[in-house]
KEVEXMI-923134 format. One record per residue (C-alpha): chain; x, z, y; residue in one letter. Coordinates in pm, 1 decimal. Layout:
N
<site kette="A" c1="X" c3="Z" c2="Y" rest="A"/>
...
END
This chain:
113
<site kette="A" c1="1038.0" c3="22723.5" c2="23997.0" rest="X"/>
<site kette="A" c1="1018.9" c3="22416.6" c2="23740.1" rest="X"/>
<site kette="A" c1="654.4" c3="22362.5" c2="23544.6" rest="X"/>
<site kette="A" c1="723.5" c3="22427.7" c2="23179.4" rest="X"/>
<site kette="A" c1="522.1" c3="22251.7" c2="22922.8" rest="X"/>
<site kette="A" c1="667.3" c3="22453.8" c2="22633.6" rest="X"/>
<site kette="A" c1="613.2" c3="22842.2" c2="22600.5" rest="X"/>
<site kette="A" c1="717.4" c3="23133.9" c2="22378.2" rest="X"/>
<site kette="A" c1="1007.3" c3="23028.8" c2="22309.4" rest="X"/>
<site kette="A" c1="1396.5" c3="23024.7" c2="22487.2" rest="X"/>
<site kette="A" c1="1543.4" c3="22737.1" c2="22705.2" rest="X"/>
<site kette="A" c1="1876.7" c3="22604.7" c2="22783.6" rest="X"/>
<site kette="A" c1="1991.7" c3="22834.5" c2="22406.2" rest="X"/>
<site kette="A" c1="2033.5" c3="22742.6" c2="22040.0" rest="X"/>
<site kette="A" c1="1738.6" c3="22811.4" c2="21850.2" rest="X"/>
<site kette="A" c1="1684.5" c3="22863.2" c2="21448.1" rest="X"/>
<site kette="A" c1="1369.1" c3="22724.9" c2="21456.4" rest="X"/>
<site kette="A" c1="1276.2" c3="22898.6" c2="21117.8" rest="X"/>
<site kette="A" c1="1394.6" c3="23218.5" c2="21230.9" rest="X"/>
<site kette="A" c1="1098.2" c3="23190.3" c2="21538.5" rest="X"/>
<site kette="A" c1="795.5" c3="23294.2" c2="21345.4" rest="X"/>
<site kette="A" c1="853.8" c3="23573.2" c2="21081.6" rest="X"/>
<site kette="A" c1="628.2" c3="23615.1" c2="20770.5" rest="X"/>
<site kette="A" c1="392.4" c3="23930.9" c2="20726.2" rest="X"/>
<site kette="A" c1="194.9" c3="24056.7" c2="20422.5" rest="X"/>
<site kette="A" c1="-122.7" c3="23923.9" c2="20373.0" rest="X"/>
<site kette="A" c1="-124.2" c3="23726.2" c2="20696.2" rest="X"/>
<site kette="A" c1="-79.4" c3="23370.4" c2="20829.1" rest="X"/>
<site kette="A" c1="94.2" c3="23435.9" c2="21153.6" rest="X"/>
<site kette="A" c1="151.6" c3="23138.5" c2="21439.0" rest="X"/>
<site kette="A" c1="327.8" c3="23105.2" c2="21735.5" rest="X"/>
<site kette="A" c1="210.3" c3="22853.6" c2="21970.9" rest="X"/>
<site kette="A" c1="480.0" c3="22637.8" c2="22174.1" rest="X"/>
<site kette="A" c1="282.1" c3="22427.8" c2="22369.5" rest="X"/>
<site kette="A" c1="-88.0" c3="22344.2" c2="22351.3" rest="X"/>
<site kette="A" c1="-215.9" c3="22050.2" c2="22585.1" rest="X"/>
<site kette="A" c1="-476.6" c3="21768.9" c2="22618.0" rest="X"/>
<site kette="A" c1="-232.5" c3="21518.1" c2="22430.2" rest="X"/>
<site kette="A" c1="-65.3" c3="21763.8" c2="22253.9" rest="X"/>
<site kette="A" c1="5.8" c3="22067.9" c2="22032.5" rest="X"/>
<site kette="A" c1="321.7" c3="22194.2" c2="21871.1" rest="X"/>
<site kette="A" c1="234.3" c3="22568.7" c2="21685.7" rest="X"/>
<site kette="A" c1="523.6" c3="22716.9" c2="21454.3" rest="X"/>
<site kette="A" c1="248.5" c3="22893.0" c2="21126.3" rest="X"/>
<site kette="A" c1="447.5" c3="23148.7" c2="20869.5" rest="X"/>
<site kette="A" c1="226.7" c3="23198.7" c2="20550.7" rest="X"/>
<site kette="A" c1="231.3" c3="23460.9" c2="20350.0" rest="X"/>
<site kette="A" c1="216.1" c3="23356.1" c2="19987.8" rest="X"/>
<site kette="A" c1="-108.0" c3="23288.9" c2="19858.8" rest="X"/>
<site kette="A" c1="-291.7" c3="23289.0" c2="20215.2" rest="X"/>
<site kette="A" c1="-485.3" c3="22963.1" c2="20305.3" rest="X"/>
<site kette="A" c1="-648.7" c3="22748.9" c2="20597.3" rest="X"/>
<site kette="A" c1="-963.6" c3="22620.8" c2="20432.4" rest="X"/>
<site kette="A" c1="-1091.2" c3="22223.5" c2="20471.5" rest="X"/>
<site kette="A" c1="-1111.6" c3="22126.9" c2="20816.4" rest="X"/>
<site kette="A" c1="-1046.8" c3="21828.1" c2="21021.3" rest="X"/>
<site kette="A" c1="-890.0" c3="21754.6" c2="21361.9" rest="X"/>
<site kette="A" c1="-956.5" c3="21536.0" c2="21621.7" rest="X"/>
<site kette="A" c1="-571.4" c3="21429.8" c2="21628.9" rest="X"/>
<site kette="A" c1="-317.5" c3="21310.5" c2="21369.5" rest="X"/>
<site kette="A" c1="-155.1" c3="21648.3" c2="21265.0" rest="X"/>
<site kette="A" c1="242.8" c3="21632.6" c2="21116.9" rest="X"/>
<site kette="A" c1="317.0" c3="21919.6" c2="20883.4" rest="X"/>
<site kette="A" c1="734.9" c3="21945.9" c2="20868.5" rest="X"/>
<site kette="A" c1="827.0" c3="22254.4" c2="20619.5" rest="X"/>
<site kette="A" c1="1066.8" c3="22481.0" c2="20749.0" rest="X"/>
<site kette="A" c1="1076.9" c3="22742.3" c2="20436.8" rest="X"/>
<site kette="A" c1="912.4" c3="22757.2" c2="20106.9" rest="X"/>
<site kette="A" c1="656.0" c3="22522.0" c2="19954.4" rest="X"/>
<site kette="A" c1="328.3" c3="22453.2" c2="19993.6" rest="X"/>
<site kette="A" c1="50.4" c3="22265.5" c2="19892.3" rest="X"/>
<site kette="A" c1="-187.3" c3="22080.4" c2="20137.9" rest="X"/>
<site kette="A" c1="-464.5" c3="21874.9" c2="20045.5" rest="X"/>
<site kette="A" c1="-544.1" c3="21591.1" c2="20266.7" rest="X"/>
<site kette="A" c1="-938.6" c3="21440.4" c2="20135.1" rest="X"/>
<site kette="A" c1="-915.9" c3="21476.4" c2="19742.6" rest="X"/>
<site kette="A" c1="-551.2" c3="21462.9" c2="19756.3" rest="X"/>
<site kette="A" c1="-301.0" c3="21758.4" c2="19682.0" rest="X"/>
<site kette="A" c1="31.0" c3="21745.5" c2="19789.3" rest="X"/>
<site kette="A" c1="322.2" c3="21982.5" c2="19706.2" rest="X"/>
<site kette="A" c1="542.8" c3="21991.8" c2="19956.6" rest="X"/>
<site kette="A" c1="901.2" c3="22213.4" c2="20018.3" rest="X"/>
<site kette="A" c1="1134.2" c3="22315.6" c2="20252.2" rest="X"/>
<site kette="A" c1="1263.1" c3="21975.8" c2="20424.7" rest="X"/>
<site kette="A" c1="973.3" c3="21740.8" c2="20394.4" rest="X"/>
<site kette="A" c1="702.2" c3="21653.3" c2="20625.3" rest="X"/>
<site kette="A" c1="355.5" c3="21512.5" c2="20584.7" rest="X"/>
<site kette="A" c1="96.8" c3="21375.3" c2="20813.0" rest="X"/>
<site kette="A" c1="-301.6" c3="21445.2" c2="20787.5" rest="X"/>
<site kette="A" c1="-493.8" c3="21236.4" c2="20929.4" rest="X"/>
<site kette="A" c1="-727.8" c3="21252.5" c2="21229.5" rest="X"/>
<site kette="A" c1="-1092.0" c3="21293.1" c2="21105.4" rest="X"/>
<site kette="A" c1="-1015.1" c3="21337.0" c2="20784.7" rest="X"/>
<site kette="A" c1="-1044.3" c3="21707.1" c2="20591.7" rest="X"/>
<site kette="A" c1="-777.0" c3="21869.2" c2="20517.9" rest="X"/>
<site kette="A" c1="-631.9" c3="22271.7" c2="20401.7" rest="X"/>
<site kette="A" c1="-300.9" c3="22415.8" c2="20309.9" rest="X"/>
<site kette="A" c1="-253.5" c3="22667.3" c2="20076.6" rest="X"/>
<site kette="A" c1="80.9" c3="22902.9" c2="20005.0" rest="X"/>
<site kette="A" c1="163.4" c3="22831.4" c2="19649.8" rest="X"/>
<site kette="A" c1="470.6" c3="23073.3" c2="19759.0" rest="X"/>
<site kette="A" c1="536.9" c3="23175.6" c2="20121.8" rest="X"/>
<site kette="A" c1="621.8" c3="22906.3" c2="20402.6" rest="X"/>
<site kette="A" c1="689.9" c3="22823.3" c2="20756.1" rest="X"/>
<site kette="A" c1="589.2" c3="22521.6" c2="20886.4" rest="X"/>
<site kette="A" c1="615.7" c3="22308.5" c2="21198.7" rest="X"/>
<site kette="A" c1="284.7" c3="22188.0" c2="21302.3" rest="X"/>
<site kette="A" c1="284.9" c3="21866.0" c2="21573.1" rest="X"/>
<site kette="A" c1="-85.5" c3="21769.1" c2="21643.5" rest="X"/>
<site kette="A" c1="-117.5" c3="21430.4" c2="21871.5" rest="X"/>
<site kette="A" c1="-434.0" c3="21345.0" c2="22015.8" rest="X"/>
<site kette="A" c1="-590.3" c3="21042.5" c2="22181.2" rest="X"/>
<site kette="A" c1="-603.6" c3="21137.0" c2="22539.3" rest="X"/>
END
C-alpha cells in the first residue's frame, strides 16, 4: 500500500473543498489534512462570533477564505477579509482571527525544516 501524506479526506474524487468542514453553533470546528515537520494544511469552520486569540507560529501561516468573512489581525493590524481572498501571517509575529460572521477557511502553515 502507497504512504499517504494527506488524511481525512478522499483521493482519486472531486472534492468541494468548502463543503469538507461544516459549521456548528458556538464552535470553531477543524479538520486536519496533513500535519508534518515542514508542513500543515487544517480546513477551520467558525461559527460567527467565535475567535482564536493572539498567538504566534513558528511558520509562515496562509489564511485562503473559503466562506464568509472574517477579520484577522496580524501585530496591530486588522484585516477584513471574505470569501475568495487569502492572507499570510507571518512567522513570529502575533496574530488572531475573529468571525465577524461565520467562515471557513483554508489554513497552509510552512515551516523551516
Amino acid at each position: 500500500m502507497a504512504q499517504h501524506f494527506i488524511k481525512n479526506i478522499d483521493f482519486s474524487k472531486v472534492l468541494d473543498m468548502e463543503g469538507l468542514v461544516e459549521y456548528q453553533a458556538g464552535q470553531v470546528v477543524s479538520r486536519t489534512l496533513s500535519q508534518g515537520k515542514n508542513l500543515s494544511v487544517t480546513l477551520f469552520a467558525f461559527d460567527k462570533g467565535e475567535e482564536i486569540s493572539s498567538h504566534s507560529s513558528g511558520g509562515d501561516a496562509m489564511v485562503y477564505l473559503l466562506d464568509g468573512s472574517a477579520e484577522i489581525t496580524i501585530a496591530e493590524e486588522k484585516f477584513n477579509l471574505k470569501k475568495g481572498e487569502t492572507i499570510v501571517m507571518p512567522a513570529g509575529i502575533p496574530h488572531a482571527l475573529y468571525a465577524s460572521e461565520k467562515f471557513k477557511m483554508l489554513l497552509v502553515v510552512v515551516f523551516n525544516a
